[in-house]
DODREN-554220 format. One record per residue (C-alpha): x, y, z. Coordinates in steps of 0.05 Angstrom, whole numbers, plus 32768, in hexadecimal, padded with zeros to 4 digits. Each point is the difference from the previous one (the first is absolute). Last residue first. Example, Ala and Ser with C-alpha at 12.3 -4.5 7.8 and 13.67 -1.06 7.14 Angstrom:
// residues 2
NODE     X     Y     Z
NODE  8111  7FEB  808F
NODE  7FE5  7FBB  800D
END
This chain:
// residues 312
NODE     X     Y     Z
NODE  805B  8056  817D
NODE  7FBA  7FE7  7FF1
NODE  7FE5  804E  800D
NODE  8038  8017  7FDB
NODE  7FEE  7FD1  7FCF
NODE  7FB6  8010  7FFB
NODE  8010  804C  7FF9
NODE  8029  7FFB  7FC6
NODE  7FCC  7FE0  7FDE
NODE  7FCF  8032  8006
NODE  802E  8031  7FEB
NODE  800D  7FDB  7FC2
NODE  7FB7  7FE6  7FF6
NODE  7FF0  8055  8009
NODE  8030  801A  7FD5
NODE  7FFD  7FC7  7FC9
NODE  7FAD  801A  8003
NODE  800C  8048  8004
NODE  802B  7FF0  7FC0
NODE  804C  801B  8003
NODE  801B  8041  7FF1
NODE  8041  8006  7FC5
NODE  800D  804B  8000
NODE  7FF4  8008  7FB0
NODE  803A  801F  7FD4
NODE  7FF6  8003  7FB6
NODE  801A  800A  7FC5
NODE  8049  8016  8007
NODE  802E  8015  7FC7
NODE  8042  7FE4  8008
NODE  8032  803C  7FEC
NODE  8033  7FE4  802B
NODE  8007  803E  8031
NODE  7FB0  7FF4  8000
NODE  800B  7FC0  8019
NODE  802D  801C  8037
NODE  7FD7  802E  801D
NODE  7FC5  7FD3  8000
NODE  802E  7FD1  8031
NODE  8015  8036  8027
NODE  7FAE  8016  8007
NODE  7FF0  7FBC  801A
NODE  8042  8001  8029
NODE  7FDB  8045  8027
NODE  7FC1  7FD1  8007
NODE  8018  7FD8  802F
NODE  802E  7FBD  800E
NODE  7FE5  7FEC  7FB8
NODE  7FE0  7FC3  7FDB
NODE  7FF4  8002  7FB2
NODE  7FD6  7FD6  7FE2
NODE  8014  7FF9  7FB1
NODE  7FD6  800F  7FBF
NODE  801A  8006  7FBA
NODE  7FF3  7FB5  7FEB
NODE  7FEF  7FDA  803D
NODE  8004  800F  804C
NODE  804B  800C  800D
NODE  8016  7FFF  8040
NODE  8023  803C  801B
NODE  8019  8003  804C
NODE  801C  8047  8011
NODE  8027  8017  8043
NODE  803A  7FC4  7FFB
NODE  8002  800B  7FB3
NODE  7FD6  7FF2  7FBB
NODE  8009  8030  7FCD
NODE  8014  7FD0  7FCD
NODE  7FB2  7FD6  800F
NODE  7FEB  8039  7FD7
NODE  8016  7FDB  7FBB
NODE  7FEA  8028  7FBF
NODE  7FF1  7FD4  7FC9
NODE  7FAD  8006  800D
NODE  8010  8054  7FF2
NODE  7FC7  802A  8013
NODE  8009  7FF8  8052
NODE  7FD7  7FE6  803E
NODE  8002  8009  8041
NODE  7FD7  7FDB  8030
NODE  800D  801B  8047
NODE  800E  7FE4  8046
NODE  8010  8030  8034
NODE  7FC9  7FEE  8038
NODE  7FD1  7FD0  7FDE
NODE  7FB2  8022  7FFF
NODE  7FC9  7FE3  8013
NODE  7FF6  800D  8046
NODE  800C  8051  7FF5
NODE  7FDD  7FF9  7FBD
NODE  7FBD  7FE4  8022
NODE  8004  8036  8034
NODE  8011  7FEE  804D
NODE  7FF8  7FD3  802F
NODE  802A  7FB4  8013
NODE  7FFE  7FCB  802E
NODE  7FC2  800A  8023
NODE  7FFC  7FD4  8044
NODE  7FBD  7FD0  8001
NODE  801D  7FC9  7FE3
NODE  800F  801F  7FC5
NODE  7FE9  8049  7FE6
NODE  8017  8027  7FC5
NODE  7FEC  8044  7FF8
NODE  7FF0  8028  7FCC
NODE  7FF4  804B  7FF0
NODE  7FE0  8024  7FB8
NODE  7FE6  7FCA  7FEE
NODE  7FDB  7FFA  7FC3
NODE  8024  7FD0  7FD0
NODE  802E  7FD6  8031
NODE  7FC0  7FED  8024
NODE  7FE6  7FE1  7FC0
NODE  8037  7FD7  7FF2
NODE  800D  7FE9  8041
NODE  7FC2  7FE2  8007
NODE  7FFE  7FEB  804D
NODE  7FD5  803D  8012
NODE  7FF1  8028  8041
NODE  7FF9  8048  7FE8
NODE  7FF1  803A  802C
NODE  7FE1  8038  7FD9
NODE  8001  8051  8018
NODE  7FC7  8024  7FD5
NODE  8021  8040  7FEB
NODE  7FC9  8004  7FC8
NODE  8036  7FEE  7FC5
NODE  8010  7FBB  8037
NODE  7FB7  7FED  7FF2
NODE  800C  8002  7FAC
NODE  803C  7FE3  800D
NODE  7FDE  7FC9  802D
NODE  7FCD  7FFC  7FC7
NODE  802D  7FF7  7FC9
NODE  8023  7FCC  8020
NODE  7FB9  7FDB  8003
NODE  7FEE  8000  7FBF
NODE  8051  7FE6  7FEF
NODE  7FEA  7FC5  802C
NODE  7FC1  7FEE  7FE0
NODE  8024  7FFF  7FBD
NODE  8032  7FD4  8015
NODE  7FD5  7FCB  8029
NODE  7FEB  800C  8043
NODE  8011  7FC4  8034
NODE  8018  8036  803A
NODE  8005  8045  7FDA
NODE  7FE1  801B  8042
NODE  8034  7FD2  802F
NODE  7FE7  8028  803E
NODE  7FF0  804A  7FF6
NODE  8002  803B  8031
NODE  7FE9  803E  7FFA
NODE  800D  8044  801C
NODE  7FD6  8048  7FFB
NODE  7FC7  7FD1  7FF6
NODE  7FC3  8017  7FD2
NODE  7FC7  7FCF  802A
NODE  7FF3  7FDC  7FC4
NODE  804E  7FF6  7FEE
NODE  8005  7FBC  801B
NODE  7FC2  7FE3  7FE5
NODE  801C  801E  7FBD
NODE  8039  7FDA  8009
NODE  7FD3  7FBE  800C
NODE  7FE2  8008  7FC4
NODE  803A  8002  7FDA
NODE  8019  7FC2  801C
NODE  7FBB  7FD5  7FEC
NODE  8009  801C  7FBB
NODE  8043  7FE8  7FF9
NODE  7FE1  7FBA  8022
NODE  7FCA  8001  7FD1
NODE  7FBC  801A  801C
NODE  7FC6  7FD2  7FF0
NODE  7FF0  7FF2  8047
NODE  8008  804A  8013
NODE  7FB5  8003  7FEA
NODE  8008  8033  7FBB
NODE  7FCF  8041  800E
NODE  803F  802E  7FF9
NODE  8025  7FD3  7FD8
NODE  8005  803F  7FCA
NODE  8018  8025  8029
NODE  8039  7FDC  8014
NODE  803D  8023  7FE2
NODE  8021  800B  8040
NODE  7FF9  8051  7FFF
NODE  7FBC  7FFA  7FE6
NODE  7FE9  7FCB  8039
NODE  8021  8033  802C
NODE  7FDA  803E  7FE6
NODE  7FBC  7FD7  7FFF
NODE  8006  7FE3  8043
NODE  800F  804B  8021
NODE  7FC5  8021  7FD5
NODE  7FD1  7FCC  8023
NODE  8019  800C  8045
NODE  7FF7  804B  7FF6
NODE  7FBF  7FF4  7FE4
NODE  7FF1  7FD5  8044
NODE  8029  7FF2  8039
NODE  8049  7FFA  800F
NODE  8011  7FE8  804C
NODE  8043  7FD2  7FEC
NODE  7FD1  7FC2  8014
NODE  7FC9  801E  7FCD
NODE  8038  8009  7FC9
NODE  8016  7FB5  8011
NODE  7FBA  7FED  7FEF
NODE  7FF3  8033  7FCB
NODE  8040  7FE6  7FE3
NODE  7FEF  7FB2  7FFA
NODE  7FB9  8014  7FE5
NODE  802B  8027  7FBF
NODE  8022  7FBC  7FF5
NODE  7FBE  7FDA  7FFE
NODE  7FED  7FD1  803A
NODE  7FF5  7FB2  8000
NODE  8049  7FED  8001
NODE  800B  801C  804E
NODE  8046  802B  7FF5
NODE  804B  7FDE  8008
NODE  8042  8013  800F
NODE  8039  7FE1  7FF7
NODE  8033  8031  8015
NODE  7FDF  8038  8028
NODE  7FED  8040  7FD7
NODE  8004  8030  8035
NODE  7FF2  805B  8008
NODE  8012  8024  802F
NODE  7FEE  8052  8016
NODE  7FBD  7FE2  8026
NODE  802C  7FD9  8027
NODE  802C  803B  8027
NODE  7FC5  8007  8029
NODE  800A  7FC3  802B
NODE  8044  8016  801A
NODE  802E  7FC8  8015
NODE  8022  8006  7FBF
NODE  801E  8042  8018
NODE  7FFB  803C  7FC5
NODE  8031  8020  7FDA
NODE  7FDA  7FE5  7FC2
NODE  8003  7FBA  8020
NODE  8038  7FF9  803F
NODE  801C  7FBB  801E
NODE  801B  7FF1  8039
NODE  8025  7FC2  8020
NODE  7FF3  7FBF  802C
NODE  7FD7  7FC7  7FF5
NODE  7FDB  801E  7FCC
NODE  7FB0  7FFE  7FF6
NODE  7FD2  7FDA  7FD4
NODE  7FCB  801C  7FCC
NODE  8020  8044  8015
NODE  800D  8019  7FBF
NODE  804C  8007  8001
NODE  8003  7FC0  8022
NODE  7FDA  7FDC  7FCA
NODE  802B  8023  7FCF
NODE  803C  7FE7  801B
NODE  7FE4  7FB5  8011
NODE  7FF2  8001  7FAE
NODE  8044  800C  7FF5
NODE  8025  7FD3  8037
NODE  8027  7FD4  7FD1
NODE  7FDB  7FC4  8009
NODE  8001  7FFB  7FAB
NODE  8038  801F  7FEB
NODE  8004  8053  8000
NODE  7FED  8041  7FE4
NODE  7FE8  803C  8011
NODE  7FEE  8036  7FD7
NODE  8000  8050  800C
NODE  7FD9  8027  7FD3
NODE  8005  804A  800F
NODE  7FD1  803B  800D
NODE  8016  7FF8  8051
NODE  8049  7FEB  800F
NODE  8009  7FBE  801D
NODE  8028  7FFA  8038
NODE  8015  7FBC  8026
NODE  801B  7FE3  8037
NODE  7FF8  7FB7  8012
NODE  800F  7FE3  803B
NODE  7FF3  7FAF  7FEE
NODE  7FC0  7FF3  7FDF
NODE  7FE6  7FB2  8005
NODE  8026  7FEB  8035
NODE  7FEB  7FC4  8013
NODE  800B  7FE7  8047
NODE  8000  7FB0  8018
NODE  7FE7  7FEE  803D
NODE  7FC1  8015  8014
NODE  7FDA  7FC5  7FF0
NODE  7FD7  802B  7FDA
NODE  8041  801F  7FD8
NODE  8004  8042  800B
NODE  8007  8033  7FC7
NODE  8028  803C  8000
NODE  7FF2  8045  7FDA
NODE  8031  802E  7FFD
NODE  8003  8058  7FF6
NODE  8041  8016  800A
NODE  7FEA  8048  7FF0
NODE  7FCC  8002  7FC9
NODE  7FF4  803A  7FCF
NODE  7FCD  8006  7FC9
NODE  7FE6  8039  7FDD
NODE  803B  8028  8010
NODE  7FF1  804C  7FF8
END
């Protein structure tokens, strides 16, 4: 069952005067497979945080649908199954961690022991038990962000969504918090991810998009945007041996350093000719690595692309 699915689903703005037209989201369609991590990412103005505001009904679409957990947005029910961390959030400094969930337990409608047990178990799972009876005031920022994921989870959401949750967290803070969204996705808790750290999205993921301008460019796996169609690193025992021999009109070698050369190939049947043929010269072969790309050269690359088509 899809967790998420929109259908054209845009958002434009109007200017006051009435003239000019933004078009913050621009028909997008998207599925996003429940138990799974899916993370968007995008520039800054890139529409991310006007998805997820659409998805929650904090403002509504110009045009297009949009489905939660099978379920139409329009349906005031469907809330009690979500959980949000906006980005930037921010809690009254004069109450203790623990006070900040009662409250936001009480909105959610949970009420005594029960309520209790609920603060406890998510102050547990993001190591802030401890801080219990701290006044947010003294929270660090990583401290601040963890708190805010358990506010999300207080109401045990079937899907949750999380704005920039790694947002201004230093390393350690941030590899606390990847544990707990792989801890969450373990209990077939679905997690949308709006991030612009690379790094960490390209960690836990199992699903990204890449949005621009409103329009998504690009979805898939990490390795299916990562990786370089045909292009290999081979490398052999002997440092004497020159690959670059085998070089043709279907097979581009360059040689990388000492033993290692990138090989590029029409498809994967020349790969295998080319391994044929080292072994009918008694090289012995090391290694052979599909060459893939950073999510981050991916995404400045595709990102790139897009701004000169649109200058063009």
């Amino acid at each position: 069952m899809a967790a998420i699915e929109t259908r054209s689903l845009s958002k434009v703005y109007v200017t006051s005067f009435g003239n000019k037209k933004v078009r913050a989201l621009n028909e997008l369609n998207l599925t996003i497979e429940k138990g799974t991590i899916f993370g968007m990412l995008g520039p800054n103005g890139a529409g991310k945080t006007t998805l997820v505001k659409l998805l929650l009904q904090i403002i509504f679409p110009t045009f297009g649908t949009a489905r939660l957990l099978d379920t139409d947005i329009n349906d005031y029910h469907l809330k009690k199954k979500i959980g949000y961390l906006p980005e930037n959030h921010k809690y009254p400094p004069y109450l203790s961690g623990g006070a900040v969930l009662k409250y936001f337990g009480k909105l959610s409608n949970i009420n005594g022991l029960e309520l209790d047990k609920k603060i406890d178990e998510l102050l547990e799972l993001v190591n802030l038990s401890k801080w219990k009876k701290a006044k947010v005031k003294t929270y660090s920022k990583g401290m601040m962000q963890r708190l805010g994921l358990a506010q999300a989870l207080i109401n045990d959401p079937e899907l949750i969504f999380l704005d920039e949750p790694t947002d201004g967290v230093d390393p350690i803070g941030r590899k606390e918090i990847r544990d707990i969204l792989l801890e969450l996705k373990s209990r077939s808790k679905t997690i949308f991810l709006n991030s612009h750290l690379l790094s960490e999205v390209e960690l836990i993921t199992d699903r990204v998009g890449i949005l621009n301008k409103g329009k998504l460019l690009r979805e898939g796996t990490v390795r299916e945007l990562t990786e370089k169609k045909e292009e290999y690193k081979i490398t052999v025992s002997d440092e004497e041996f020159e690959l670059t021999r085998y070089s043709d009109k279907n097979m581009i070698i360059t040689k990388s350093n000492s033993g290692s050369y990138s090989v590029k190939v029409d498809d994967i049947r020349t790969m295998n000719l080319l391994v044929d043929k080292l072994r009918n010269d008694s090289v012995l072969i090391k290694e052979i690595v599909l060459q893939k790309d950073t999510l981050e050269e991916m995404f400045i690359s595709l990102i790139s692309q897009e701004e000169k088509g649109i200058e063009n």
